[in-house]
C-alpha positions in Angstrom: 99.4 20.8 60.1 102.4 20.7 62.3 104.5 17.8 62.9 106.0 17.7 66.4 108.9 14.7 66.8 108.7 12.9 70.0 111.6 11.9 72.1 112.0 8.9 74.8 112.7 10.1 78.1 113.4 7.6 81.2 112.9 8.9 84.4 112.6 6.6 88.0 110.0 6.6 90.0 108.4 4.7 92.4 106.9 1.4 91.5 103.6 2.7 92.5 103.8 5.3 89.8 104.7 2.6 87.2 101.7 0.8 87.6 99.6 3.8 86.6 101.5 4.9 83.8 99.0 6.0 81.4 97.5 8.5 84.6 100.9 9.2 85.4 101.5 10.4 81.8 98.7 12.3 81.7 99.4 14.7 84.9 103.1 15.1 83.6 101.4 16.2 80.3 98.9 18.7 81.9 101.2 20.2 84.3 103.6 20.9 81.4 101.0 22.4 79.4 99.8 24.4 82.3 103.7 25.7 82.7 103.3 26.4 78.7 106.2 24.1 77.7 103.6 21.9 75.5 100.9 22.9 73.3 97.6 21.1 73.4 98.3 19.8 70.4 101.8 18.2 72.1 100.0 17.7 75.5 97.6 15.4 74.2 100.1 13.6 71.1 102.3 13.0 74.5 99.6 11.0 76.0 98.3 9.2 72.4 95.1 11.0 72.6 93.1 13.5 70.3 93.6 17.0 71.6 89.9 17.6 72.5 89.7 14.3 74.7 92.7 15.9 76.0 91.0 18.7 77.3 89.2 17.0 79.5 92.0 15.4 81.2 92.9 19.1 82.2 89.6 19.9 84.5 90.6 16.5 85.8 93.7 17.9 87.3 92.7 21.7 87.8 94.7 22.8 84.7 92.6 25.9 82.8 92.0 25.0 78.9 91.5 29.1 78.2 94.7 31.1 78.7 94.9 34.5 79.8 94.1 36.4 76.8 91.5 34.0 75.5 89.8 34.2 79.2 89.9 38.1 78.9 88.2 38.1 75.1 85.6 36.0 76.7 84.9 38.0 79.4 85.0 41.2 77.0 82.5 38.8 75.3 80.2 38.0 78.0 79.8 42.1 79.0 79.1 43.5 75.5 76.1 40.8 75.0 74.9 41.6 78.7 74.9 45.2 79.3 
């Protein structure tokens, strides 16, 4: 098990953003796992969640769970249990 250590980090925005914090935290979270800079593991610790409700905050905003590679076994997947 991996222990990742969390830092504060302040940033302005507008008041509108403030009062949707948590949903603002969240698209910050997925965008930055999208980009690769967090794990799901960090994505979802970032947000106080477990990682697999997580990944459902990511088909909220678009962001693909499956990266390249894994995408690619399952297609390899899909055509040697079709054809």
């Amino acid at each position: 098990m991996y222990l990742y250590i969390m830092t504060t980090m302040t940033i302005q925005v507008p008041d509108a953003l403030e009062r949707e914090h948590d949903e603002t935290t969240r698209l910050i979270a997925a965008k930055l796992y999208e980009a690769g800079k967090l794990t799901l593991r960090q994505a979802a610790e970032m947000c106080q969640m477990k990682k697999w409700d997580f990944a459902e905050i990511l088909i909220k905003y678009d962001v693909h769970y499956l990266d390249e590679s894994a995408a690619e076994d399952l297609e390899t997947f899909r055509h040697a249990h079709t054809g």
